[in-house]
mmCIF file of the N, C-alpha and C atoms, coordinates in Angstrom:
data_MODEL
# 
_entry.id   MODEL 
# 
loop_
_atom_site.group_PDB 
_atom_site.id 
_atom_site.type_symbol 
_atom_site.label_atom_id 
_atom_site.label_alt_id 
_atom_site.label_comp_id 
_atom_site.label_asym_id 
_atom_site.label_entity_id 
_atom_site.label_seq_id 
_atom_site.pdbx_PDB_ins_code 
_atom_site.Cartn_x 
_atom_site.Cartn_y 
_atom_site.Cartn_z 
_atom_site.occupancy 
_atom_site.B_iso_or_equiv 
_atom_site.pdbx_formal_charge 
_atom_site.auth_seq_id 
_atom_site.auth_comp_id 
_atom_site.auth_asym_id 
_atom_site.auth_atom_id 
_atom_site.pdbx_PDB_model_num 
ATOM 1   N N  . UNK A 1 1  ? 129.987 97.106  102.589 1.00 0.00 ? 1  UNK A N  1 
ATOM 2   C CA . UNK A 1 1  ? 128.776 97.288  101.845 1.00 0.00 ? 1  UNK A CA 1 
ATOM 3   C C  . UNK A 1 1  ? 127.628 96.568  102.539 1.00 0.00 ? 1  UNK A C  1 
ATOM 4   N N  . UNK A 1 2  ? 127.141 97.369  103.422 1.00 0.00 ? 2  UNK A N  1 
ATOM 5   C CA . UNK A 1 2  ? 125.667 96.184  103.909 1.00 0.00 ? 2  UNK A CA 1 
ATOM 6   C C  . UNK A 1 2  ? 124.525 96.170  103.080 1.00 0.00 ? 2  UNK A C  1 
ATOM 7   N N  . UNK A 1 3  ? 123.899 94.737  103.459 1.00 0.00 ? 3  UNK A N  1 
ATOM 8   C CA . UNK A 1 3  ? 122.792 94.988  102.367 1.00 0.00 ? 3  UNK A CA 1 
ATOM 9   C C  . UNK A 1 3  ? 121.982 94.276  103.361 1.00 0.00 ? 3  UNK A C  1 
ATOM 10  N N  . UNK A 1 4  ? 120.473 95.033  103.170 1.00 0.00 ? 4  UNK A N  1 
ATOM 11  C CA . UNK A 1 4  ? 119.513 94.820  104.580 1.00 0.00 ? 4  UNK A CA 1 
ATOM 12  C C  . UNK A 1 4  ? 118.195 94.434  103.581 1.00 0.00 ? 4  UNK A C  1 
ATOM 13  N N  . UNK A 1 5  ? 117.744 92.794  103.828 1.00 0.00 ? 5  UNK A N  1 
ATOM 14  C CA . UNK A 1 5  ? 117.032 92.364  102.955 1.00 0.00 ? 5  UNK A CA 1 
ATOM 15  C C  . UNK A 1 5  ? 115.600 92.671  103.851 1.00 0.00 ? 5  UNK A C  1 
ATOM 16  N N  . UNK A 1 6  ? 114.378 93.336  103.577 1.00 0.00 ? 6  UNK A N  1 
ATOM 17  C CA . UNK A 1 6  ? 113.337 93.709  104.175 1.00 0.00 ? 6  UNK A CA 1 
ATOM 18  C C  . UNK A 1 6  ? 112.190 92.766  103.478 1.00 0.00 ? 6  UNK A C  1 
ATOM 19  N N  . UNK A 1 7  ? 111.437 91.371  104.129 1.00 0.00 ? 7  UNK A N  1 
ATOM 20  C CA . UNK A 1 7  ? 110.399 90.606  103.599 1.00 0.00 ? 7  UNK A CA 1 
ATOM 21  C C  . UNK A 1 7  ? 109.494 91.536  104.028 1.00 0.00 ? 7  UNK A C  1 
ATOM 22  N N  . UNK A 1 8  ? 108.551 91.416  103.307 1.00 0.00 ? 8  UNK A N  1 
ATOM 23  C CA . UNK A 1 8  ? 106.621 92.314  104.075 1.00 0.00 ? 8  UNK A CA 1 
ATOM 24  C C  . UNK A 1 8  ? 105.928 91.354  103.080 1.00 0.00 ? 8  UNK A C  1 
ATOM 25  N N  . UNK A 1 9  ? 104.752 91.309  103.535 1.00 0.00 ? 9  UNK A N  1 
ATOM 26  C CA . UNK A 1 9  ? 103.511 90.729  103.184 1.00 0.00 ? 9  UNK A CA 1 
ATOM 27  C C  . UNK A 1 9  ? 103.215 91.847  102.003 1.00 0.00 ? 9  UNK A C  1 
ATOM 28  N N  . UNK A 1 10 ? 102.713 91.270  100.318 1.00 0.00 ? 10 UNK A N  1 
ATOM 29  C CA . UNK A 1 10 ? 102.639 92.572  99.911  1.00 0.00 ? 10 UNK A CA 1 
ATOM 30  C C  . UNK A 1 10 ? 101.289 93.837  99.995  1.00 0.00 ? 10 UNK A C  1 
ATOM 31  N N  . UNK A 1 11 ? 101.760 94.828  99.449  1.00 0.00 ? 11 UNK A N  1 
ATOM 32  C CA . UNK A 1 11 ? 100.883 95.718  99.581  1.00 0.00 ? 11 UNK A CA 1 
ATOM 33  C C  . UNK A 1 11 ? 101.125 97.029  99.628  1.00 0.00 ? 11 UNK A C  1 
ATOM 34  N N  . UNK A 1 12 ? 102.617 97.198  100.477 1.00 0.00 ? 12 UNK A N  1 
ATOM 35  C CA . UNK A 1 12 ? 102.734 98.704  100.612 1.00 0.00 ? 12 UNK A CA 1 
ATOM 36  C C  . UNK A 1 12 ? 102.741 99.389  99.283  1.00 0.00 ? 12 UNK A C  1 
ATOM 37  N N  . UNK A 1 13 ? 103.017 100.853 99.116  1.00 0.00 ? 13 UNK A N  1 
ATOM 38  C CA . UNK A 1 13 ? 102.722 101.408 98.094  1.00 0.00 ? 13 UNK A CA 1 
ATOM 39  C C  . UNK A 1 13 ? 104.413 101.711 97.761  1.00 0.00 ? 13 UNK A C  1 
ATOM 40  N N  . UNK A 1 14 ? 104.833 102.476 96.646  1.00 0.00 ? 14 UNK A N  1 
ATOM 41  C CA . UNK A 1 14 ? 105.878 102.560 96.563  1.00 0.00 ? 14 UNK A CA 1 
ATOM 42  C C  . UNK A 1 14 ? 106.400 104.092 97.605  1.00 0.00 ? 14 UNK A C  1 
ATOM 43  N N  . UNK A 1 15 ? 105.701 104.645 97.214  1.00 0.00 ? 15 UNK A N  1 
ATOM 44  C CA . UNK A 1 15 ? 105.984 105.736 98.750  1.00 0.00 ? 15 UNK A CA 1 
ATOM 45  C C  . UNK A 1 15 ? 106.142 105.036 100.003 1.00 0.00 ? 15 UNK A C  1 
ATOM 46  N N  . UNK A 1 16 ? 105.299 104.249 100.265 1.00 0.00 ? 16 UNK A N  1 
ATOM 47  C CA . UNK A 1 16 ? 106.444 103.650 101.756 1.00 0.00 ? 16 UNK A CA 1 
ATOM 48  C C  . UNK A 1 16 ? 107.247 102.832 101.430 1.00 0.00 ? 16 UNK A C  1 
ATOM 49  N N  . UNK A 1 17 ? 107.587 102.527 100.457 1.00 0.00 ? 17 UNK A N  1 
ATOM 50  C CA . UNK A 1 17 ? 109.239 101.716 100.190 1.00 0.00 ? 17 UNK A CA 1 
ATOM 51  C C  . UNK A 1 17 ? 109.735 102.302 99.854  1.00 0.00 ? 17 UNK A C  1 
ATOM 52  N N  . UNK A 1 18 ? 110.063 103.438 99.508  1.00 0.00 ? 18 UNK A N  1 
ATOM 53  C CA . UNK A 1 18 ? 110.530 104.927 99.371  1.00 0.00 ? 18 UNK A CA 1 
ATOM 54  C C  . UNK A 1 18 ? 111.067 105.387 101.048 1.00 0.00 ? 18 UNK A C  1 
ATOM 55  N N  . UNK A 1 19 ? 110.529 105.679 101.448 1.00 0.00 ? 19 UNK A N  1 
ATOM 56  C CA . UNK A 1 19 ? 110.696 106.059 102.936 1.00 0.00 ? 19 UNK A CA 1 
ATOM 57  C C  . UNK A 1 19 ? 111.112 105.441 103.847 1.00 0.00 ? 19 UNK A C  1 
ATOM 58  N N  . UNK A 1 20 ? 110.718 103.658 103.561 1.00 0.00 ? 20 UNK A N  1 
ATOM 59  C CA . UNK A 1 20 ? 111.516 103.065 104.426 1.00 0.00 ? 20 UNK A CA 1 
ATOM 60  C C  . UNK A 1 20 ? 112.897 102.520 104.308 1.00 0.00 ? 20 UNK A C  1 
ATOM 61  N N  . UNK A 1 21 ? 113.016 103.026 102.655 1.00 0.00 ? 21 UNK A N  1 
ATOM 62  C CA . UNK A 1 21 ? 114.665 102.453 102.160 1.00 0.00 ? 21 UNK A CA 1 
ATOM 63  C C  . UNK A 1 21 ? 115.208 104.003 102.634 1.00 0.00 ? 21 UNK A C  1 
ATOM 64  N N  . UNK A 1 22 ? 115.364 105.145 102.848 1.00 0.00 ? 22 UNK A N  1 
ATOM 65  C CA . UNK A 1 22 ? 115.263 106.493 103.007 1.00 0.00 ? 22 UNK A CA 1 
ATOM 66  C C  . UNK A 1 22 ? 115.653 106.522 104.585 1.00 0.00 ? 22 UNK A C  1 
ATOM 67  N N  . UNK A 1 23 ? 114.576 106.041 105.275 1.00 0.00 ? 23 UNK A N  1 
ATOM 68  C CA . UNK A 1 23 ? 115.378 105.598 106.604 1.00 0.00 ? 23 UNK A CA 1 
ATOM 69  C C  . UNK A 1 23 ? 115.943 104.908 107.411 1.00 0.00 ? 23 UNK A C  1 
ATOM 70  N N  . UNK A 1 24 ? 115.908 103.755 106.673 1.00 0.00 ? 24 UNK A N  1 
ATOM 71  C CA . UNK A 1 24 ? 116.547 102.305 106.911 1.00 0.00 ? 24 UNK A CA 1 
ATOM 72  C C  . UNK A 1 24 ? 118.221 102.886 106.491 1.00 0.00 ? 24 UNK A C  1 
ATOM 73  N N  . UNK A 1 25 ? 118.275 103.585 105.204 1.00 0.00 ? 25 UNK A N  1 
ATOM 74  C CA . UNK A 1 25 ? 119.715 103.489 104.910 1.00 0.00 ? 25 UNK A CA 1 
ATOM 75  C C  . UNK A 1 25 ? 120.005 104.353 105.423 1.00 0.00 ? 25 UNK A C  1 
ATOM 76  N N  . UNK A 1 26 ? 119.545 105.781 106.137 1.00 0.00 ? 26 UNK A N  1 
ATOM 77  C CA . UNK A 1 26 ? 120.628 107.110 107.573 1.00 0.00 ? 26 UNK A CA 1 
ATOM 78  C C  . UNK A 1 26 ? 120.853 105.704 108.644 1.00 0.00 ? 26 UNK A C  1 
ATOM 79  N N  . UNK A 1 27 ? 119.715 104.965 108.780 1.00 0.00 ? 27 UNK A N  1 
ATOM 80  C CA . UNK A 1 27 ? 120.471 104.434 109.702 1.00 0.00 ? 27 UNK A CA 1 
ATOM 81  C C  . UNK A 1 27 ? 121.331 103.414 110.177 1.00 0.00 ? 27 UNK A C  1 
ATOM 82  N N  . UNK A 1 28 ? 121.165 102.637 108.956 1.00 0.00 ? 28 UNK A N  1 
ATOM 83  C CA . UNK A 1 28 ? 122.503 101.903 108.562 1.00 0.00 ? 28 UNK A CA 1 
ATOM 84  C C  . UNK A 1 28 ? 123.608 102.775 108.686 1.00 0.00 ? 28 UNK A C  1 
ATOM 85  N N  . UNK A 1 29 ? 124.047 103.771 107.728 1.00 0.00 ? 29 UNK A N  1 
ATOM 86  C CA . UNK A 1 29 ? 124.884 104.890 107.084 1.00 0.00 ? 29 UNK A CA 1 
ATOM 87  C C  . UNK A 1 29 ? 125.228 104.904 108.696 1.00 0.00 ? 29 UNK A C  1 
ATOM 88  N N  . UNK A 1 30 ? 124.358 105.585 109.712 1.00 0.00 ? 30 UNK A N  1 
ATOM 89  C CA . UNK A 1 30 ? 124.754 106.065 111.015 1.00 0.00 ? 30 UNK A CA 1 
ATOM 90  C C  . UNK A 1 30 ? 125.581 105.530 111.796 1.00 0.00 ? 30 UNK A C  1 
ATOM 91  N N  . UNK A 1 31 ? 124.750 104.313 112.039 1.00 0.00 ? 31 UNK A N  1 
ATOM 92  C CA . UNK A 1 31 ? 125.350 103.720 113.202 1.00 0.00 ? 31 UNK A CA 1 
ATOM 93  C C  . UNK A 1 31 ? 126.586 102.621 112.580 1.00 0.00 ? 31 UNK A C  1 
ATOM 94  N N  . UNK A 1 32 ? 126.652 102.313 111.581 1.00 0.00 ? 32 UNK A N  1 
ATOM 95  C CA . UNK A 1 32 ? 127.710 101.141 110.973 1.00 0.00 ? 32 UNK A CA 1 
ATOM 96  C C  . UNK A 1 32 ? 129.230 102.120 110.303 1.00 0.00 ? 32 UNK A C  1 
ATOM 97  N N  . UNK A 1 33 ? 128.704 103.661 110.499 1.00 0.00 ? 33 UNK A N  1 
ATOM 98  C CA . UNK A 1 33 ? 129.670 104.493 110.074 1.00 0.00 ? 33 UNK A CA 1 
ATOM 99  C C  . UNK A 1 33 ? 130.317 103.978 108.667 1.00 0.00 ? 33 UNK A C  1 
ATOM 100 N N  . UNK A 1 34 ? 129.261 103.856 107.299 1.00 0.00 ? 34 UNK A N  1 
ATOM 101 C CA . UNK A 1 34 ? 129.658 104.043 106.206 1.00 0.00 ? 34 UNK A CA 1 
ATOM 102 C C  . UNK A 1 34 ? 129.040 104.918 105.356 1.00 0.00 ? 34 UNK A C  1 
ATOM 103 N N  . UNK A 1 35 ? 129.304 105.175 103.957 1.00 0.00 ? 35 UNK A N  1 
ATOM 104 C CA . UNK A 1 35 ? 128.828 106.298 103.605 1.00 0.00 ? 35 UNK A CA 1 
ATOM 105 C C  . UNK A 1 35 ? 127.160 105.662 102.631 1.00 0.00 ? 35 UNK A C  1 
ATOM 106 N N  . UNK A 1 36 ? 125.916 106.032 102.877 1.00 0.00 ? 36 UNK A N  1 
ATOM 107 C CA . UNK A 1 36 ? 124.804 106.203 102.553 1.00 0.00 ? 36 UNK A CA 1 
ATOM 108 C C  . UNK A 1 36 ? 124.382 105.558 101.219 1.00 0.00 ? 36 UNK A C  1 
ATOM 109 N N  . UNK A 1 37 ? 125.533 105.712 100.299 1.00 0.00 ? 37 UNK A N  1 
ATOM 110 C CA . UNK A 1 37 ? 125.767 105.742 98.939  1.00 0.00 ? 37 UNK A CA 1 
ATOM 111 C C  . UNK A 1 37 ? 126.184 103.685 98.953  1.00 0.00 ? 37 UNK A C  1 
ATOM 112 N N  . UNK A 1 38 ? 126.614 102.911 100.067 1.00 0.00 ? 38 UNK A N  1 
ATOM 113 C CA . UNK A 1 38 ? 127.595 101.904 99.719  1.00 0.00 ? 38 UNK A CA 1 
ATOM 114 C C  . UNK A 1 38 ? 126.114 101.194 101.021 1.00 0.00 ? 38 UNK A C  1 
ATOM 115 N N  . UNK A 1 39 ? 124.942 101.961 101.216 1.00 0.00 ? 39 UNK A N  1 
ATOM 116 C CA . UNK A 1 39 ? 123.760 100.610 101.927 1.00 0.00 ? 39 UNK A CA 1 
ATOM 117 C C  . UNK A 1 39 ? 122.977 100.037 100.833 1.00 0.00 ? 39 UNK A C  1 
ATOM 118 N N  . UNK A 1 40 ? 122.455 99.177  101.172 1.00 0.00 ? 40 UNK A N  1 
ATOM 119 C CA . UNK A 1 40 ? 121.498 98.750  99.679  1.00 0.00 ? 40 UNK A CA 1 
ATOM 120 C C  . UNK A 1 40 ? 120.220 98.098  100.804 1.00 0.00 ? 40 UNK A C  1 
ATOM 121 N N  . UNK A 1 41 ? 119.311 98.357  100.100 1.00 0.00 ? 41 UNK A N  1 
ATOM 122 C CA . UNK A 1 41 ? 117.940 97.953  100.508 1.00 0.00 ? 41 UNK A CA 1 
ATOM 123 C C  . UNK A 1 41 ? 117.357 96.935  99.705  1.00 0.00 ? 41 UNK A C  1 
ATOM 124 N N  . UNK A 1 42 ? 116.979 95.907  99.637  1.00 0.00 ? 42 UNK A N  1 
ATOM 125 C CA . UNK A 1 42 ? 116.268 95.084  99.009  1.00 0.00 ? 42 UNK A CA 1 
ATOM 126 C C  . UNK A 1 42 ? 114.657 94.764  99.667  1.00 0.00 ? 42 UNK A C  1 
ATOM 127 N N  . UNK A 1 43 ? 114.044 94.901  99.160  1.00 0.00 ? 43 UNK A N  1 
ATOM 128 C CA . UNK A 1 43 ? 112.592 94.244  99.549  1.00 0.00 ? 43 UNK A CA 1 
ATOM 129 C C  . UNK A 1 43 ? 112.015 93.323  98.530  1.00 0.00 ? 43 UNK A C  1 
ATOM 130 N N  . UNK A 1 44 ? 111.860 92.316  99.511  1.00 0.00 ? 44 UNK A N  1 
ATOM 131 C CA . UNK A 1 44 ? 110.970 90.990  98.820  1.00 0.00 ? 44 UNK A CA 1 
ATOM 132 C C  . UNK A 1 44 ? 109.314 91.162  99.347  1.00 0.00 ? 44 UNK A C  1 
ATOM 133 N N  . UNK A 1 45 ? 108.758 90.949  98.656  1.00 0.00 ? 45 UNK A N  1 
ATOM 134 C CA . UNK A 1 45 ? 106.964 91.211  98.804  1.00 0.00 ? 45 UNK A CA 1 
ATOM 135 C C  . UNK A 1 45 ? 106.860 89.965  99.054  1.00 0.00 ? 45 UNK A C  1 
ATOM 136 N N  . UNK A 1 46 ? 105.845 89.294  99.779  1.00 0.00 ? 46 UNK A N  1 
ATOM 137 C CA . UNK A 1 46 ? 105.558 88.305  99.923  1.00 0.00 ? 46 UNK A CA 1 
ATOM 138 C C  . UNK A 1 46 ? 103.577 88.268  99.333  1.00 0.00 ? 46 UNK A C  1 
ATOM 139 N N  . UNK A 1 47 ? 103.536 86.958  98.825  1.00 0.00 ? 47 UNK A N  1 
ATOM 140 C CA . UNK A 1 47 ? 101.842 86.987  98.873  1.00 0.00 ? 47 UNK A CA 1 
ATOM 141 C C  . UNK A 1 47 ? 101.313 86.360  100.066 1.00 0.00 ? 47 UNK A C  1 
ATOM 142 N N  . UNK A 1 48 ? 100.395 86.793  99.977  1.00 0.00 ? 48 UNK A N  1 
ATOM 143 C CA . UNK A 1 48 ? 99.278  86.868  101.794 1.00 0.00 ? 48 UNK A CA 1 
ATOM 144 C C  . UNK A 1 48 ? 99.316  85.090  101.547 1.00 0.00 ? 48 UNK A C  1 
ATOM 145 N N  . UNK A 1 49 ? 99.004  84.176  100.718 1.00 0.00 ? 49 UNK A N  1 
ATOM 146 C CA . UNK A 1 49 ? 99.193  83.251  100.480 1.00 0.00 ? 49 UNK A CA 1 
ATOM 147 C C  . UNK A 1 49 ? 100.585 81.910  100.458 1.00 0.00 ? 49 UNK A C  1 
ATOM 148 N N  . UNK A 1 50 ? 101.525 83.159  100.558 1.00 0.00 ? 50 UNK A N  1 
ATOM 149 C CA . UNK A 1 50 ? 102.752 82.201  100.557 1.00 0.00 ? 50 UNK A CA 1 
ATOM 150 C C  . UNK A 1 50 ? 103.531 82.349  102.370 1.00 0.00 ? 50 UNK A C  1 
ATOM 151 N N  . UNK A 1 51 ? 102.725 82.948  103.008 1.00 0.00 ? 51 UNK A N  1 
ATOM 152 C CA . UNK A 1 51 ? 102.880 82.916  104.408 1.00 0.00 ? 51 UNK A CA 1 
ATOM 153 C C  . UNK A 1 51 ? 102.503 82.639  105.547 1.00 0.00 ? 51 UNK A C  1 
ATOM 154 N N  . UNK A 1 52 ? 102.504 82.638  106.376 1.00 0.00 ? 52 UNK A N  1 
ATOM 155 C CA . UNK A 1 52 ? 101.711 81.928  107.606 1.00 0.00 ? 52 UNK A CA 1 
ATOM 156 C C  . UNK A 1 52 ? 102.579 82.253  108.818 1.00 0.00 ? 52 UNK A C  1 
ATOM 157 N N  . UNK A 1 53 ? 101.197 82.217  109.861 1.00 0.00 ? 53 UNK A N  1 
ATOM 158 C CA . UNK A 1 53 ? 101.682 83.384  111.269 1.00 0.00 ? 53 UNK A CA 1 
ATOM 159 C C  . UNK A 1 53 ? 101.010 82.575  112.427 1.00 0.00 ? 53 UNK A C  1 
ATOM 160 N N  . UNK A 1 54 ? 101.813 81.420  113.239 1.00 0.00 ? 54 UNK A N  1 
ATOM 161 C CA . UNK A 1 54 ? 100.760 80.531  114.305 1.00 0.00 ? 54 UNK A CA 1 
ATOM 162 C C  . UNK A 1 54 ? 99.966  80.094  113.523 1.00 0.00 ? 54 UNK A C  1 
ATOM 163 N N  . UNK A 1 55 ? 100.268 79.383  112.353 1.00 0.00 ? 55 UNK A N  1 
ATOM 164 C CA . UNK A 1 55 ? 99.693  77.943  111.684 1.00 0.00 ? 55 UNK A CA 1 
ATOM 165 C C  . UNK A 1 55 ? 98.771  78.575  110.860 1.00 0.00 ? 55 UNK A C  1 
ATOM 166 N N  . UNK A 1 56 ? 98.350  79.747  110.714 1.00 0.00 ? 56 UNK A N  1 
ATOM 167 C CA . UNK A 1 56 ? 97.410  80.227  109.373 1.00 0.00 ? 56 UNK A CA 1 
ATOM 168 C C  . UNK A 1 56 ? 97.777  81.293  108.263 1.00 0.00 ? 56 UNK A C  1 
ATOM 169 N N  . UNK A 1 57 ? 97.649  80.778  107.593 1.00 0.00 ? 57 UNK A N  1 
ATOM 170 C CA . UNK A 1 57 ? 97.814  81.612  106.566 1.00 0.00 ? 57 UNK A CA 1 
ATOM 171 C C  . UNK A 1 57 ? 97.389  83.293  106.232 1.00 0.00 ? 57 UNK A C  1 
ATOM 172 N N  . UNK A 1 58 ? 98.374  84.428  106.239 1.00 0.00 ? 58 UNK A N  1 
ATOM 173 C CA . UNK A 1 58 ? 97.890  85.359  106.598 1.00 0.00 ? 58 UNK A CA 1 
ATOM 174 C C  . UNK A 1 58 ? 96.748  85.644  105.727 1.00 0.00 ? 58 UNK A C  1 
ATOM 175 N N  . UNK A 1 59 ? 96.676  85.322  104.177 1.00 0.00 ? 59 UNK A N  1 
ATOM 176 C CA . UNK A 1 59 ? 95.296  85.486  103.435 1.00 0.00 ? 59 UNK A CA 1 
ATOM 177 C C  . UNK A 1 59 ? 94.025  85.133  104.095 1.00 0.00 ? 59 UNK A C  1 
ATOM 178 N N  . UNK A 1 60 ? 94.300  83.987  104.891 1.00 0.00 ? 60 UNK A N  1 
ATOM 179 C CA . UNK A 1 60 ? 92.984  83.641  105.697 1.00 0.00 ? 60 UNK A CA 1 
ATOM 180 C C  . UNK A 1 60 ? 92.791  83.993  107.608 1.00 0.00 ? 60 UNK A C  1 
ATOM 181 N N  . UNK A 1 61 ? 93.609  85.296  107.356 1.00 0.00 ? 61 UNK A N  1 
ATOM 182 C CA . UNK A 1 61 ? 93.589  86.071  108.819 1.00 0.00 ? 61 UNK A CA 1 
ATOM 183 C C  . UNK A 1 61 ? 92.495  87.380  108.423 1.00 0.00 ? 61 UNK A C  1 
# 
């Protein structure tokens, strides 16, 4: 059973977390040769505030 935890900064819409759990799991499913039904996708949103990229905070990029 893999489970593929995806962080992003938030924002996307649910159509691209739609699409990217959609193709994240053929290609899990593909290449790990299990069935589609047994990948799991998790996404954690992050706030622009609770992150930082080379010492700044992406809210203040």
């Amino acid at each position: 059973m893999p489970f593929v935890h995806i962080e992003m900064v938030e924002g996307r819409t649910v159509e691209q977390k739609r699409e990217l759990a959609k193709r994240v799991t053929e290609a899990v499913s593909e290449i790990a040769g299990v069935p589609a039904e047994r990948v799991h996708v998790i996404f954690q949103d992050m706030k622009k505030e609770d992150y930082a990229s080379g010492g700044t905070l992406v809210l203040d990029k």
